[in-house]
C-alpha positions, 0 to 999 in steps of 0.5 A: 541395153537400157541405157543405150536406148536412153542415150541414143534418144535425142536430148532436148535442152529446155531453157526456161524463164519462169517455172509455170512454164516447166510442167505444160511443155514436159506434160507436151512431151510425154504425150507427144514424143515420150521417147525424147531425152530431157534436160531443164535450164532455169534462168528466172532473172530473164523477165525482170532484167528485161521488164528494167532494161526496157527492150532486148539489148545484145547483152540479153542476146550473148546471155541466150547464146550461152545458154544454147551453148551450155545444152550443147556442153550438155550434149543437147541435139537441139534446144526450145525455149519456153520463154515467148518474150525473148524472140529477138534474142534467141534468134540472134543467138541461134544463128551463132549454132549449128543444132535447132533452136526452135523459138516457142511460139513459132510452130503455133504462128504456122498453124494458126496462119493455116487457120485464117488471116485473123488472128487473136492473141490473148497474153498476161506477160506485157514485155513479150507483146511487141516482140510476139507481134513482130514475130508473127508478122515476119512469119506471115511474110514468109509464108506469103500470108496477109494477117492481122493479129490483135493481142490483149495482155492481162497481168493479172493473169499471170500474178494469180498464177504465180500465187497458185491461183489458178481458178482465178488465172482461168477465168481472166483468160476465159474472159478475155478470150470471149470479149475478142471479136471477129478472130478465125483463131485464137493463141495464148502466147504462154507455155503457162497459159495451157491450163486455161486451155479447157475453160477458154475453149467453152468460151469462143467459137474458134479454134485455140492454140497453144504453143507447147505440143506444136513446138514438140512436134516441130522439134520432133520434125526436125531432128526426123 
């Protein structure tokens, strides 16, 4: 019987482009949808092939559908990527399928929208900037809402992460976030920022948001 329930539990592909972003959104599910089946794809050549190639070409858009199509050669009832730069490519790639791929920082664009017209957007990964931004814009049109979103990109953030540094990656994050003015709410853009949460949260005034537990539950919504 216990494996029945395992197998009748939904499977959720989790596509990756760096592993700081792994344990926030598994952490996301386990507090938000523990029932759900996962499997991680790991793929950590994304962010450097597209910091040379400059911009996403549609060779890195048929390299997303494969991906999408390998969950689904796994038996994958949807597919979330956690890779913020790769919007453009993972939206292209989703309409050549028929389960959800959700983008990840789509469900936290929504809730910030519902929050105000001002958006701030603190970022340590430059190449996802623009395709972010181009995002949250459409997302706006579409819910009919006039918003403006400025972001501030910090590198060095992310390379203190990356060595393990994290007291050092939290407190960049922090500053940042507190020199941004005149915001209703406030996003970091990365699955990897979440430890930061706690410590930027004491620094504003406003609301934060990050993009693991509103992806879950957006995906939990619609396999509903």
């Amino acid at each position: 019987m216990g494996n029945n329930e395992i197998r009748q539990a939904p499977r959720i592909g989790l596509v990756h482009a760096v592993q700081l972003a792994m344990a926030p959104v598994q952490a996301a599910f386990r507090e938000c949808w523990p029932e759900a089946n996962l499997m991680n794809v790991l793929d950590d050549s994304l962010p450097g092939d597209l910091e040379a190639a400059g911009c996403i070409k549609p060779e890195m858009t048929a390299r997303f559908e494969s991906l999408i199509r390998y969950c689904m050669g796994q038996r994958a009832d949807a597919v979330l990527f956690t890779c913020s730069a790769f919007g453009p490519a993972i939206e292209a790639a989703a309409r050549t399928v028929n389960i959800p791929v959700l983008k990840p920082n789509e469900a936290t664009f929504e809730q910030a929208l519902s929050c105000g017209k001002r958006v701030g957007m603190i970022a340590t990964f430059q190449p996802a900037v623009a395709p972010m931004e181009a995002e949250f814009y459409a997302q706006a049109k579409a819910m009919g809402v006039e918003a403006t979103i400025q972001t501030h990109c910090f590198p060095e953030a992310l390379n203190a992460a990356k060595a393990g540094d994290y007291a050092c990656h939290n407190r960049i994050v922090a500053d940042a976030a507190a020199q941004l003015r005149d915001v209703d709410v406030l996003l970091l853009a990365h699955f990897s920022m979440v430890p930061a949460l706690d410590v930027v949260k004491q620094s504003v005034s406003v609301p934060v948001l990050t993009s693991p537990h509103a992806a879950v539950e957006k995906l939990r919504a619609c396999l509903a």
